[in-house]
Structures are given as structure tokens and as C-alpha cells.
C-alpha positions as semicolon CSV with decimal commas, in nm:
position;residue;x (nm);y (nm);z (nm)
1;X;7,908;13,493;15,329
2;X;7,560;13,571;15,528
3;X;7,606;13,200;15,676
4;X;7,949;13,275;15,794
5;X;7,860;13,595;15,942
6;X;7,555;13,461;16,119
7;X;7,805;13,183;16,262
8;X;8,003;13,453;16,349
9;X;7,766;13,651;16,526
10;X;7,624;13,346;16,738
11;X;8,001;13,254;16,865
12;X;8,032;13,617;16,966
13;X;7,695;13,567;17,169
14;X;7,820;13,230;17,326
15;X;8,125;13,387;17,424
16;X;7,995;13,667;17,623
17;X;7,697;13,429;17,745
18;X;7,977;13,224;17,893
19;X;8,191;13,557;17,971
20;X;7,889;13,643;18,195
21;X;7,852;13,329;18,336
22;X;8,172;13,282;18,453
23;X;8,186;13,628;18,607
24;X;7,886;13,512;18,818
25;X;8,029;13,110;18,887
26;X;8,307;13,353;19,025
27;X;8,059;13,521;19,253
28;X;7,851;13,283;19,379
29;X;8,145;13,091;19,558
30;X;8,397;13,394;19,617
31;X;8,091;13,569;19,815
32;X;8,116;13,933;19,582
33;X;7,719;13,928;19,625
34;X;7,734;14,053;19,954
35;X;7,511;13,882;20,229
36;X;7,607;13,967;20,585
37;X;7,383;13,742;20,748
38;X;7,537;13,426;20,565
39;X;7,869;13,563;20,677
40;X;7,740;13,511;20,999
41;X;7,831;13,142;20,956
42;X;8,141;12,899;20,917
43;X;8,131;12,927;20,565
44;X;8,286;12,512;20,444
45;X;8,618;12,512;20,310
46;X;8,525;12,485;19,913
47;X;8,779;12,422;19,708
48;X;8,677;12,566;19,317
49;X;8,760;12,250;19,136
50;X;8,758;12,224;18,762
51;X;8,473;12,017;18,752
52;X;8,274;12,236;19,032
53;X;8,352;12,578;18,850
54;X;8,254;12,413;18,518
55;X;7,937;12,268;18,634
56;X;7,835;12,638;18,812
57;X;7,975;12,832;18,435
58;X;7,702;12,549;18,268
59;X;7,461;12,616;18,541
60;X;7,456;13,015;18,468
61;X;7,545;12,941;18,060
62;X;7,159;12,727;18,056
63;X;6,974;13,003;18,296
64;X;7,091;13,275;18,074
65;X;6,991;13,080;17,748
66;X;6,592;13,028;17,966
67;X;6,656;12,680;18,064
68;X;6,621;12,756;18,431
69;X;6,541;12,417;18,569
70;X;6,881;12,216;18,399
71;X;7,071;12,540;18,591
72;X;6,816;12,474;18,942
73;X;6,905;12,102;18,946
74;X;7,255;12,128;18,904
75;X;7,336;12,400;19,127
76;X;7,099;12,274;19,368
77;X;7,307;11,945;19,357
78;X;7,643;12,095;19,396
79;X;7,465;12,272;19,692
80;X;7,432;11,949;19,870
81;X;7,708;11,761;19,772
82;X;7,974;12,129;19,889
83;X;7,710;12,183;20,138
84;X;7,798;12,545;20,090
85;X;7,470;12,832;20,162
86;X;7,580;13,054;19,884
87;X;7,535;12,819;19,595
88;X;7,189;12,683;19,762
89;X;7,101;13,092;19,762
90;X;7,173;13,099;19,384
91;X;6,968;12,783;19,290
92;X;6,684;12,971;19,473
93;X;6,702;13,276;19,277
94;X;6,669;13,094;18,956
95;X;6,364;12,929;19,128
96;X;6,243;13,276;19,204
97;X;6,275;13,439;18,908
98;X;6,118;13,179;18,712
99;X;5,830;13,196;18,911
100;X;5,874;12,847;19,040
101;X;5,720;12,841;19,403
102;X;5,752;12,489;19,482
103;X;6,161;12,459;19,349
104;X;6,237;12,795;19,534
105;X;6,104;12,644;19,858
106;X;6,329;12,350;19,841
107;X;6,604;12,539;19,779
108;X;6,539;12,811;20,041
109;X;6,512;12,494;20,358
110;X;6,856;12,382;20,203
111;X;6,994;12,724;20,225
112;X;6,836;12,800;20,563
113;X;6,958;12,483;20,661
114;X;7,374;12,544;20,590
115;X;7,311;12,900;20,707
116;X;7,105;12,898;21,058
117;X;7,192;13,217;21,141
118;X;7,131;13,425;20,821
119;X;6,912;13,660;20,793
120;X;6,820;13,691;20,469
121;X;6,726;13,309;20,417
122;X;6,528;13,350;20,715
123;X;6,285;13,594;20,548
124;X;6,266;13,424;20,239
125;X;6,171;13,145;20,392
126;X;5,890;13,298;20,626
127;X;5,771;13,492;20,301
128;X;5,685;13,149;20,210
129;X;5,534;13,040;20,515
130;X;5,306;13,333;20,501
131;X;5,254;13,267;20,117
132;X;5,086;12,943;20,230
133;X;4,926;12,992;20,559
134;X;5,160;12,814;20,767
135;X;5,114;13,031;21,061
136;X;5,247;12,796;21,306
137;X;5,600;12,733;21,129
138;X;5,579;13,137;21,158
139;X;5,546;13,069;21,544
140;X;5,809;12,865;21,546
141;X;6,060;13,030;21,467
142;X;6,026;13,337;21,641
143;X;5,959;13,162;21,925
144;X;6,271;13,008;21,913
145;X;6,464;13,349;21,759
146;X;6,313;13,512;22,114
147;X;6,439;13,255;22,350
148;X;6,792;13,288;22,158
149;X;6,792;13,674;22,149
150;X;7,000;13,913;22,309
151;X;6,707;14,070;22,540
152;X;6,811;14,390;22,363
153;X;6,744;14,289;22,019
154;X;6,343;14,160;22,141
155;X;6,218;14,477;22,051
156;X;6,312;14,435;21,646
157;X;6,250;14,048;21,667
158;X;5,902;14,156;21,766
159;X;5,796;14,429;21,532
160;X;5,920;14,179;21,252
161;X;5,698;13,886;21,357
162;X;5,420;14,156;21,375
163;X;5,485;14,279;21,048
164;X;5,534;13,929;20,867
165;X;5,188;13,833;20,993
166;X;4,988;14,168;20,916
167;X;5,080;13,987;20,518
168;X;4,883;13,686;20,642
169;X;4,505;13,694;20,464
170;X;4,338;13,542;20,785
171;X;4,427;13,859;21,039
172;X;4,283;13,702;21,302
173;X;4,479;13,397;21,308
174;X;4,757;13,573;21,217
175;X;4,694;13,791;21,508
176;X;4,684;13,518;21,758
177;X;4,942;13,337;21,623
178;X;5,105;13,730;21,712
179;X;4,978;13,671;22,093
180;X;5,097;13,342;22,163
181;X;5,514;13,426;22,068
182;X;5,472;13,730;22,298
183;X;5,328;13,577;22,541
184;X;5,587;13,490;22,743
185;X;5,679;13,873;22,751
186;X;5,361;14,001;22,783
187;X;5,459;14,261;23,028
188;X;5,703;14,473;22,817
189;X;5,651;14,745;22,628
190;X;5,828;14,587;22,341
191;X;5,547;14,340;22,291
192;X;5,283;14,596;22,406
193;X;5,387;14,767;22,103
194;X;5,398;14,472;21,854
195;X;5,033;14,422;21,993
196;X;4,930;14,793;21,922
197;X;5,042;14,754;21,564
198;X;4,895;14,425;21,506
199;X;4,539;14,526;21,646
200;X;4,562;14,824;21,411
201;X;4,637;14,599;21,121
202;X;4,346;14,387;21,174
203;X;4,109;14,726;21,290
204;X;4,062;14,638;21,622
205;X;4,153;15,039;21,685
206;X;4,033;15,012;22,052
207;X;4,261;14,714;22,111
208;X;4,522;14,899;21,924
209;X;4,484;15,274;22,170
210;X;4,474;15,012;22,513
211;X;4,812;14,851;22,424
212;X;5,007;15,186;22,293
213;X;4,863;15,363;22,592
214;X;5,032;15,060;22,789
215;X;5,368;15,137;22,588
216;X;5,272;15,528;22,696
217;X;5,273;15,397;23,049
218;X;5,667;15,286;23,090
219;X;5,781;15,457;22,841
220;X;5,610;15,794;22,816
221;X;5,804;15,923;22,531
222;X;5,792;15,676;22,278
223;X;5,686;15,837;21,978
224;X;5,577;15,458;21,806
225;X;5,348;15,450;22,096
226;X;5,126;15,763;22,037
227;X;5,180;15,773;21,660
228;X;5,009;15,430;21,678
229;X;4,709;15,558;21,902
230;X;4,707;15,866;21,629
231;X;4,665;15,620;21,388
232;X;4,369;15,433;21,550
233;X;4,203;15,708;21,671
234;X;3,955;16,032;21,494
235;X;4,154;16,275;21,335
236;X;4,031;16,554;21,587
237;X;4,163;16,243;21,910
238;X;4,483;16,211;21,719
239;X;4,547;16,601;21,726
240;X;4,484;16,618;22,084
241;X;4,654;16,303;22,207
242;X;4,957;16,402;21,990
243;X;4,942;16,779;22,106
244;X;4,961;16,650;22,447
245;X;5,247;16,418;22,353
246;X;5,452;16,716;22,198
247;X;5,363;16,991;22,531
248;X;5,575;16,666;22,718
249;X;5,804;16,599;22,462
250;X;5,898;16,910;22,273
251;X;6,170;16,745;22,087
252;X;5,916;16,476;21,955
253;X;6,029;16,565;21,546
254;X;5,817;16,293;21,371
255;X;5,500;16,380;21,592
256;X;5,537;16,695;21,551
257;X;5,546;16,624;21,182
258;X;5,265;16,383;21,215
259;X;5,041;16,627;21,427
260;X;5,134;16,928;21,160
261;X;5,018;16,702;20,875
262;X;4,684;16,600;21,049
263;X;4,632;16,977;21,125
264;X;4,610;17,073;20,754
265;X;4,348;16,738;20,713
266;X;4,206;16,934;20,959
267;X;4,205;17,282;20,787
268;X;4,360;17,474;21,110
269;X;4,624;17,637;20,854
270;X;4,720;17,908;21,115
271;X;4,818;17,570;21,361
272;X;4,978;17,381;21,112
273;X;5,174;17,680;21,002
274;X;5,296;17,716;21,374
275;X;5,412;17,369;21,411
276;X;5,598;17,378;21,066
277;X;5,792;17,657;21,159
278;X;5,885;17,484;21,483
279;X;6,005;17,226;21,264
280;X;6,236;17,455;21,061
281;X;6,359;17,593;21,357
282;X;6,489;17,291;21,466
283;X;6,597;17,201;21,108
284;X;6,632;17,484;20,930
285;X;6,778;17,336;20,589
286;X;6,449;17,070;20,602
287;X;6,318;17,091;20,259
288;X;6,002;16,962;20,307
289;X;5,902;17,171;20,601
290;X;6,027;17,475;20,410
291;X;5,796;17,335;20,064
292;X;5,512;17,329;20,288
293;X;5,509;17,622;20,464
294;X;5,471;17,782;20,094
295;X;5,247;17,632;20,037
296;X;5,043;17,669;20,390
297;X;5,101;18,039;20,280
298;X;4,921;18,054;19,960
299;X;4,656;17,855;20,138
300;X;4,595;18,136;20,387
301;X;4,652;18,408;20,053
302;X;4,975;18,523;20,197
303;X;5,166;18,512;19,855
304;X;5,509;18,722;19,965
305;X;5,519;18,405;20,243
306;X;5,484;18,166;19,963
307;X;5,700;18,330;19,726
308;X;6,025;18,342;20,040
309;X;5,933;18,009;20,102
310;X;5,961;17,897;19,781
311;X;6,279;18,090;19,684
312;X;6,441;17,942;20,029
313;X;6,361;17,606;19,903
314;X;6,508;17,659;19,553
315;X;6,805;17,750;19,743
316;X;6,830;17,465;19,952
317;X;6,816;17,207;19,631
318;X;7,062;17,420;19,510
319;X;7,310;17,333;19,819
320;X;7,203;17,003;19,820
321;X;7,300;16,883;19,428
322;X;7,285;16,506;19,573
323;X;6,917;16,503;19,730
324;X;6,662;16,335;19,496
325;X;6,385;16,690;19,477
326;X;6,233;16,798;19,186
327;X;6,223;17,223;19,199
328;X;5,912;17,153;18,945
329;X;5,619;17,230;19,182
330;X;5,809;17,519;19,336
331;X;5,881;17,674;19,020
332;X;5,519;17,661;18,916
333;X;5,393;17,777;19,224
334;X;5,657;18,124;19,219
335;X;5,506;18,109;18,803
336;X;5,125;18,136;18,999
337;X;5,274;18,399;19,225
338;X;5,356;18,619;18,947
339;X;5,064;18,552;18,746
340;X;4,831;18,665;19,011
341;X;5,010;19,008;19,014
342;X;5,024;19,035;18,625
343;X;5,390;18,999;18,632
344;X;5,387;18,787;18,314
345;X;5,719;18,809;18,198
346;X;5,838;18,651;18,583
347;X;5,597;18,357;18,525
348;X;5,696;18,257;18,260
349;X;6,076;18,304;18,310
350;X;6,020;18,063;18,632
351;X;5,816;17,821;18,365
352;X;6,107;17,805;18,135
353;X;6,348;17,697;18,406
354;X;6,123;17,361;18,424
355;X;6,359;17,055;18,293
356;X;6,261;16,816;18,071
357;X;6,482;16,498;18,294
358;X;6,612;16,213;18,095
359;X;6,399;16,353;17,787
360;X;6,095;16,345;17,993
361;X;5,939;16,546;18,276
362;X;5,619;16,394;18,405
363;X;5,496;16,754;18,471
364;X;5,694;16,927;18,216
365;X;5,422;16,834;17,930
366;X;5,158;17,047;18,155
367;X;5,376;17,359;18,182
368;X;5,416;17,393;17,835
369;X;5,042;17,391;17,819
370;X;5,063;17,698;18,099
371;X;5,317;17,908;17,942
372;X;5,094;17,911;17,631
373;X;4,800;18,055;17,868
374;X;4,992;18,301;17,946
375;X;5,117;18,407;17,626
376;X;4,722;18,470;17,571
377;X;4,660;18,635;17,909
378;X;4,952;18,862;17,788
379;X;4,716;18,911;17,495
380;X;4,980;18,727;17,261
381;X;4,752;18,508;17,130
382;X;4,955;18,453;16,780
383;X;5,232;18,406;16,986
384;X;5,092;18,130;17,211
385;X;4,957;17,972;16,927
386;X;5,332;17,980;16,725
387;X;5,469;17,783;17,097
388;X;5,209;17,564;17,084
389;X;5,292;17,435;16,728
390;X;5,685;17,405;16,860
391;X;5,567;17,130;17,162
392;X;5,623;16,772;17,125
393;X;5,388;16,546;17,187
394;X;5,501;16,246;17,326
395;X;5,179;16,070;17,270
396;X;4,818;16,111;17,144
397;X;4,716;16,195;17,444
398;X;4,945;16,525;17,459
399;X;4,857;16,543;17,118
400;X;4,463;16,579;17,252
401;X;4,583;16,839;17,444
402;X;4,801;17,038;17,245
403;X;4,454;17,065;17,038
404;X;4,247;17,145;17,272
405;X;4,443;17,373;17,419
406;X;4,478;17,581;17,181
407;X;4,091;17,592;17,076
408;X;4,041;17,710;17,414
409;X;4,272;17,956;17,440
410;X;4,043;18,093;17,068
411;X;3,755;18,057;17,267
412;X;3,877;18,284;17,489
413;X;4,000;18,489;17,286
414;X;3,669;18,525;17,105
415;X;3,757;18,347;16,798
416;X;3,508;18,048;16,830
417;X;3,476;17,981;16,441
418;X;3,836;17,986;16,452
419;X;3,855;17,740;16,776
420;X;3,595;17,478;16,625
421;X;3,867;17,461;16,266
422;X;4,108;17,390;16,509
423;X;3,847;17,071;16,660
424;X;3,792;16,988;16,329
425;X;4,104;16,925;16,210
426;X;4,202;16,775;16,525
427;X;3,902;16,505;16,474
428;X;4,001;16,431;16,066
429;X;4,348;16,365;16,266
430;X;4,180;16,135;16,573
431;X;3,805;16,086;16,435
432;X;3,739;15,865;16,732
433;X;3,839;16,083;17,023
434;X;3,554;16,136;17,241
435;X;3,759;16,432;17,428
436;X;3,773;16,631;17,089
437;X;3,376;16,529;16,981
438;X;3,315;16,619;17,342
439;X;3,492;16,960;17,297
440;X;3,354;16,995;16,955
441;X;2,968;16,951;17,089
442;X;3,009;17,222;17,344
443;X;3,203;17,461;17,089
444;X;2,858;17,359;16,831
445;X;2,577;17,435;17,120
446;X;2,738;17,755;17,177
447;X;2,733;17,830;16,879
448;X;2,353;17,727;16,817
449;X;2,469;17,442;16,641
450;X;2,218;17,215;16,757
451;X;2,262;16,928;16,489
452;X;2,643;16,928;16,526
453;X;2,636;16,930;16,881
454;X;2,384;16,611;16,899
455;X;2,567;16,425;16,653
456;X;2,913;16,448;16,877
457;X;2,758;16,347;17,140
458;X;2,630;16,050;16,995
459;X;2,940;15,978;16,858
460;X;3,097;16,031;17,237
461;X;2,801;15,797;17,395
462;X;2,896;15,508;17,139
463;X;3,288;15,538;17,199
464;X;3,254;15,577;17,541
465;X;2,992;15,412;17,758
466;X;3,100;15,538;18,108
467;X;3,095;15,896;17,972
468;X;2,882;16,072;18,179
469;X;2,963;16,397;18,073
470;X;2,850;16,353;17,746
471;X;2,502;16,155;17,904
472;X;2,439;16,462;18,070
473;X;2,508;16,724;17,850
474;X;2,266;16,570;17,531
475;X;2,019;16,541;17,814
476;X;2,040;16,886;17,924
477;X;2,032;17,009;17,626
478;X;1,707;16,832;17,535
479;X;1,593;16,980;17,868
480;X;1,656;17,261;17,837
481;X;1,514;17,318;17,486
482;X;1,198;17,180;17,674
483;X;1,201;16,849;17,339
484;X;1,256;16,447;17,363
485;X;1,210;16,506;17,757
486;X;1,146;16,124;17,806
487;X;1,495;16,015;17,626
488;X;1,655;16,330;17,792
489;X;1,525;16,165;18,154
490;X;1,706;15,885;18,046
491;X;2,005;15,994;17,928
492;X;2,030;16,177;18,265
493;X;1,937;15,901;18,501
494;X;2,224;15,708;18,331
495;X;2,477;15,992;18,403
496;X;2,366;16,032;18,760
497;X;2,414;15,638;18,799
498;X;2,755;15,659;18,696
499;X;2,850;15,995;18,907
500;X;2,603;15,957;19,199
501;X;2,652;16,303;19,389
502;X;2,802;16,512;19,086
503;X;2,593;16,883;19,149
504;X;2,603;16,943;18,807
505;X;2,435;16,664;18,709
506;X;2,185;16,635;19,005
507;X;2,077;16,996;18,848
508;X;2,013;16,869;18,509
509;X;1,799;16,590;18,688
510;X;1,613;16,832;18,907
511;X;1,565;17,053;18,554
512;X;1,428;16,750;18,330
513;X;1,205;16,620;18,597
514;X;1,089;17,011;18,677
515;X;1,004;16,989;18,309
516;X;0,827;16,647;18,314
517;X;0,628;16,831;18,610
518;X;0,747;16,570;18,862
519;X;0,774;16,872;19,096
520;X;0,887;16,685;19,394
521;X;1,127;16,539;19,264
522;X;1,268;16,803;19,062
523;X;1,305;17,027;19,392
524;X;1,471;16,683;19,588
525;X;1,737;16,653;19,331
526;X;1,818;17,037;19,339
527;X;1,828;17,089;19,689
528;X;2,067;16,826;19,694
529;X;2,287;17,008;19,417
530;X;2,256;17,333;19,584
531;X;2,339;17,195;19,862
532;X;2,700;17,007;19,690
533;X;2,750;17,325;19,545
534;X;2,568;17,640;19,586
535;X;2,633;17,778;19,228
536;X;2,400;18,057;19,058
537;X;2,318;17,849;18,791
538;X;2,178;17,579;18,992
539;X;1,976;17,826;19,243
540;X;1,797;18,006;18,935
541;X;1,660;17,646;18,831
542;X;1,551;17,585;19,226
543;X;1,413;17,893;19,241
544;X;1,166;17,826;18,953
545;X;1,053;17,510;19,082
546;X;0,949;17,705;19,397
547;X;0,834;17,975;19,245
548;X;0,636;17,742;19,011
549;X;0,463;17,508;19,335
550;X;0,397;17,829;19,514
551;X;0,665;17,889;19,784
552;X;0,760;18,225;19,656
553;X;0,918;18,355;19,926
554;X;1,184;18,036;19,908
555;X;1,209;18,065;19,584
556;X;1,296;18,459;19,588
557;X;1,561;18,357;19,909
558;X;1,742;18,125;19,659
559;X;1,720;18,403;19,373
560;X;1,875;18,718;19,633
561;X;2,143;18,461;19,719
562;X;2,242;18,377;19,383
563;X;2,255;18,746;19,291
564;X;2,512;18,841;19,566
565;X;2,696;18,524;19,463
566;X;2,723;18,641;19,066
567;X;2,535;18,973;18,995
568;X;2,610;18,983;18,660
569;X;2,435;18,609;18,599
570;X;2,230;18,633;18,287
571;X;2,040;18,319;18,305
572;X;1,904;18,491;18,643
573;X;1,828;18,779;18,457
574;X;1,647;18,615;18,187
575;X;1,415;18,401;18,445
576;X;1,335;18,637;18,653
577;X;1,222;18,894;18,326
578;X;1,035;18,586;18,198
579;X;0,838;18,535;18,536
580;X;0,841;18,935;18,639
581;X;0,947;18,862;18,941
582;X;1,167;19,142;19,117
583;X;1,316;19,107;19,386
């Protein structure tokens, strides 16, 4: 009986293998897999013979069983012998999708070949020229495409040779190759253009400006033109050029758009806000200008803007059921909104409208994370532990989360015996998480918990080598206890060589080497971490190096402006009791 059925089951399989490849014999000769270009040409007169349609249903039957190359020869065969583009298109496909370079090739030049005037086997086939180099086949053929071109369509012809050849790996050549087929129309702006965009693409930007500006100069509102000398110019040229372009040509929608977005790279909020709203104005159901200016308003702390802006562009998602926009960011931002005026129950009610699509929600994860924070800043704390425990994890990395979320929301909540159970459990769960052992060891030094804390870290270092968190935290902590100052050096030279730059760890640095007494050093490596980030914590351990070499007077500047920063700082207060200094 279990042979019969497995008999069974293997006719039902050949049956719809052969269902399936019939249904595409059918297509590759009645043209159903549409191709404009081919249709372009005289298509031969093909009669579907029974011994043509069987050999295409065998053809299809062998590449859907994974024998590719009996389907490639005998398609490609019938190709010649009908001499008919469509089936020569098909025995490339099968080339193509079994990754065969050199089969696809042939096939493509016989397809190419019964279909001059196609498009599409045109492309394919100068993928392949670029593929290997063959930059001059390249300039053949647009050379000859140009000469045969409507004079209108030398503008498109042009822009595609340029961007075929930006794919090239030798630039240059490519480039020059790019130069020679528009050098016969040297003169136009058309090719001017092409020229602009190829110089950019190889980072000649001053070639690049010098042919847009010669676009600029016949056609003085071509937006292509001064987007491309935007592009190859500073940010600060680029706003300027393009401001100039949009004073000319008010109407100018994608520089404005352009010249809005470099604005905010620029940090001129008030500007870019201006230009945004022009573009509303113009378009006043554009979703994305409406989305920004929200968010240009909580930029500039203007959160009634931000909140009509966002509300306008729930609205407009609403109208639009077809357009492809996720409300999620929107509905987070209004959630911020409310948060930051202690309306709690309004963030979270725009929280819950967040959508879980197709079972998952890239971003939805994260919210649930927020709408338990704000069960705690409600003071619910039971509560946002009880949602917690509801969430899903789709994966032990929300898993990590869900944990460590909700140890810091105990934290927080001044319930650290309570948070470091939670760690605990978490790690008998995942014993070789670093993130939890990381968590763990700052929950432990917190605490006092010196031997716990050291341990983690350990543990942390051995799992993961590129950790430089947990490098610099051991060695801080060794620092800062003023013990195993040579192995704490270490530890923090290896942290800074993985996160060159990172203030936090620059100020451990200057504090170990302040404690080694390598004085100059220790004040080099502070400055600089002041300097990335001029944080009280890090001016109380500058200030003691100066206070401690004798520049006093520095060292009680760096101390007053750390005060005004945080008043309430107690590792200030501590330092300066301990070196009865007042300021």
C-alpha cells in the first residue's frame, strides 16, 4: 500500500511538472511574456508543430526537474532551426538562472541576432559586455544606435551608454570609451550632460561642474544640470548654486526638494522648513513633505507643529489606502508628543494603533518595548511588567530584550535586587549572552559587587572579542579602584583601538594613565574627550589632572563649567571635598 501511494504521489508530481511546462511551451511561442521591444520585429511565421511543442514541454519538463543544460541545448536548437527571438530569450534565461555565463552569452547573440531592434536583448547583452571589459563592443553599438536614432531620442541613448559604463571597474576607460560615442555631438547639451554624470562617476567633480554648467548654458532650466553640479560640489556650493537655480526657476520641484534636504545636512531648520512648506503648497496632499515638516518641527521644539503635521499625514494615508506608507514613525512620534506633556494615556493609545503587518512589523517589536516604559513612567510598574510577559519574541534577540527591558525598567524603579533576579534568570536561560553578562556586571558594580561584576566581564571579553564596552568598563573599574593599573592600561588601550574617538573611553584612558602618573598623557586623552563631549563626568577627571600638575586655575575653569552643566553631580562633589578646593 505505501509503494502504491508513493507511485501515486510521484505521477501527481509529473503531471503538474508537465501541467506547468506546457503552460510555459504555450508562452514562450504565443508571446504571453510580454516583451515590447521584440515586438518591435517581424516575428517568423512559426507554426507549433507536434514535434516543436513537444520538444519545448521536454525542454521546460528537464529545467523544472534541475537539468538545465538538456532544456538550454534543446531550446537553443529549436531557436536556430525556427529562427524565432522568443525561444532564443527562453534558452537564455535557463542559462541565467543557472548561473551559466558562458551558455547565456551564446544564447543572448542568437537572440540579439533574430531581434535587432529589441530592447531588452540589447541590455542583456551589453550587461555582458561590461561583465567582461569589452568596452569597445560597448562603443559599438551605441555608436551605431546614435547614427540610427531619431535626433530626439539622443538624449536617452546617451544617459544609457553613460550609465552602462559607470558599471565598468576601469572608470577611466570606461569614461573615454564615454567621450569617443559623443564625440560626434560634442556640442549638445545632451552629451554635455552624459559627460557631467560620467565625470561625477569617476570623481572628476571639477570636470563634472564645467560640463553641467555647459548644459546650464543652453538650457538654463534643466534641473539634471544643476542637481549634477549639487552633487559634485560642497554642501554649502550646492545650497547656493541650487538657491540660485530655484530664485530663476521657482517651479524647479525636485531642486527644491534637493536644496530642502541639503538644508537640514546643513542644520538651517528655519530654511529648510521654508522650502518644505513651499513644497506643500504646491502639493498639498505630498506625504513626504508633510512627514518632514513634523518632524523639522520637533527639531526646532515646536511640538503643536509636529503634532498637526503628523495628524495631517495620518490623514493623507488614510485617503490614499493604495500608497505603500507605513503610519509607524508618525504614530510614535504623536506617542513622544504626548509623553513629553505627561499625557500618558494618549501615548500609548497612539502606540497601540501600531500594526503588526503580515505577522511582523519591523518596528512593531520596539514599541512594545515603549509602551512598557510608559506603563512605569505612569508608575505602573506591575503593570508594565504583566505586558511585558504577554510579548512575543520572535527571536532570542527580542528575547534579550524583553529581559533586559524589564530589569531596567526595576532599576529604575529602585528595585535593583529585584532587576539583577530578573538577569539571572535571563543568563540560566542564555548563559552565553554577553548583552545580559554585560548588563549583569553593571547591575553587580552598582551594587558593590565587585567579584560578580569582574567575573561577567570576563565572561563578556571571552565571548566577544570586539567588545569594547566590556574592555573598558573592567578597566575602569580597576582604575578607578586605583588596583591592577598595568592590566587595566591594557584592557583600555584595547578598547580605544577598537572605538578610536569614543569620549567615554578616551576618559577612562586619560583616568588610568592620570593614575599611572603619565600626566601628559592623561590630560592629552581628556582634552580630547572633553572636547567629543563635554560631559561633567569627564571634566571632574580633567580637572584633577590640572589641579594635580599645578594649573589650578584651568583646572577650577573645567570644574565651574561642569557645575553649571549638572549642579547636582556628586562625583564633583566628592573631588572637590577630597581636594578642598572651592570654587
Amino acid at each position: 500500500m505505501g509503494h502504491q501511494n508513493a507511485a501515486d504521489g510521484s505521477d501527481a508530481s509529473h503531471a503538474h511538472d508537465a501541467a506547468q511546462a506546457a503552460l510555459s511551451a504555450e508562452k514562450t511561442l504565443n508571446g504571453t511574456t510580454e516583451d515590447a521591444a521584440v515586438n518591435e520585429d517581424k516575428l517568423p511565421n512559426v507554426v507549433l508543430t507536434e514535434e516543436l511543442f513537444y520538444k519545448i514541454l521536454t525542454s521546460e519538463i528537464a529545467y523544472q526537474r534541475g537539468s538545465w543544460q538538456a532544456a538550454y541545448v534543446t531550446l537553443y536548437s529549436v531557436a536556430q532551426q525556427t529562427r524565432d527571438p522568443r525561444i532564443a530569450r527562453r534558452a537564455a534565461e535557463i542559462a541565467l538562472s543557472a548561473k551559466q555565463a558562458g551558455e547565456a552569452l551564446v544564447a543572448i547573440r542568437l537572440w540579439r541576432e533574430l531581434a535587432p531592434n529589441s530592447n531588452e536583448a540589447t541590455q542583456y547583452y551589453l550587461g555582458f559586455m561590461v561583465m567582461n571589459n569589452n568596452l569597445a563592443e560597448i562603443q559599438t553599438v551605441f555608436t551605431e544606435r546614435l547614427k540610427s536614432a531619431d535626433i530626439k531620442q539622443h538624449g536617452i541613448i546617451m544617459l544609457q551608454a553613460q550609465r552602462l559604463l559607470s558599471r565598468a571597474r576601469d572608470k577611466n576607460a570606461a569614461f573615454d570609451v564615454l567621450e569617443e560615442i559623443l564625440s560626434p555631438y560634442k556640442n549638445s547639451a545632451d552629451a554635455h550632460l552624459a559627460l557631467a554624470q560620467g565625470a561625477y562617476t569617476k570623481g572628476d567633480n571639477k570636470r563634472a561642474v564645467l560640463e553641467a554648467q555647459a548644459v546650464l548654458a543652453v538650457k538654463p532650466d534643466s534641473q539634471l544640470a544643476i542637481l549634477t553640479v549639487a552633487q559634485a560640489s560642497s554642501q554649502q556650493d550646492a545650497a547656493k548654486a541650487m538657491n540660485a537655480f530655484i530664485a530663476k526657476n521657482p517651479t524647479a520641484r525636485d531642486v527644491r526638494l534637493a536644496y530642502a534636504s541639503i538644508l537640514i545636512d546643513l542644520k538651517q531648520m528655519d530654511k529648510a522648513t521654508h522650502e518644505f512648506e513651499q513644497l506643500l503648497r504646491d502639493k498639498p496632499d505630498d506625504s513626504n513633505a508633510i512627514y518632514t515638516l513634523g518632524v523639522l518641527a520637533m527639531e526646532r521644539n515646536q511640538p503643536q507643529e509636529a503634532e498637526r503635521y503628523f495628524l495631517q499625514y495620518l490623514k493623507v494615508l488614510e485617503a490614499k489606502p493604495g500608497e505603500e506608507r507605513d503610519p509607524t514613525t508618525a504614530l510614535v512620534n504623536l506617542s513622544r508628543i504626548a509623553t513629553d506633556r505627561k499625557d500618558y494615556k494618549a501615548a500609548q493609545g497612539w502606540l497601540e494603533q501600531v500594526e503588526s503587518f503580515d505577522g511582523r512589523n519591523p518596528a512593531w517589536f520596539n514599541v512594545q518595548m515603549r509602551r512598557a516604559s510608559l506603563y512605569a513612567r505612569e508608575g505602573k510598574l506591575d503593570e508594565a511588567r504583566s505586558f511585558l510577559q504577554k510579548v512575543k519574541a520572535g527571536n532570542e534577540a527580542e528575547q534579550t530584550q524583553l529581559i533586559q527591558t524589564e530589569a531596567q525598567l526595576l532599576k529604575d524603579g529602585g528595585l535593583p535586587d529585584q532587576a539583577k533576579t530578573v538577569l539571572q534568570e535571563g543568563i540560566q536561560q542564555q548563559p552565553n549572552n554577553p548583552d545580559l553578562l554585560y548588563d549583569f556586571a553593571m547591575l553587580a558594580e552598582a551594587q558593590k559587587d565587585v567579584t560578580g561584576m569582574e567575573a561577567s566581564l570576563r565572561k563578556v571579553i571571552e565571548l566577544a572579542p570586539n567588545s569594547q564596552h566590556a574592555y573598558n568598563a573592567l578597566g575602569y573599574s580597576f582604575a578607578d579602584r586605583n588596583v591592577h593599573l598595568d592590566e587595566a592600561n591594557t584592557l583600555i588601550e584595547k578598547a580605544n583601538q577598537i572605538a578610536p574617538d569614543d569620549p567615554f573611553i578616551l576618559d577612562s584612558l586619560g583616568w588610568v594613565k592620570f593614575r599611572l602618573s603619565k600626566y601628559d598623557e592623561a590630560e592629552q586623552a581628556l582634552r580630547r574627550a572633553y572636547q567629543l563631549r563635554p560631559d561633567a563626568e569627564i571634566a571632574v577627571h580633567l580637572g584633577e589632572v590640572l589641579w594635580t600638575v599645578g594649573q589650578k586655575d584651568d583646572a577650577k575653569k573645567v570644574w565651574r563649567d561642569a557645575l553649571a552643566k549638572d549642579p547636582g553631580n556628586l562625583t564633583l562633589k566628592a573631588t572637590l571635598e577630597r581636594l578642598k578646593v572651592k570654587l
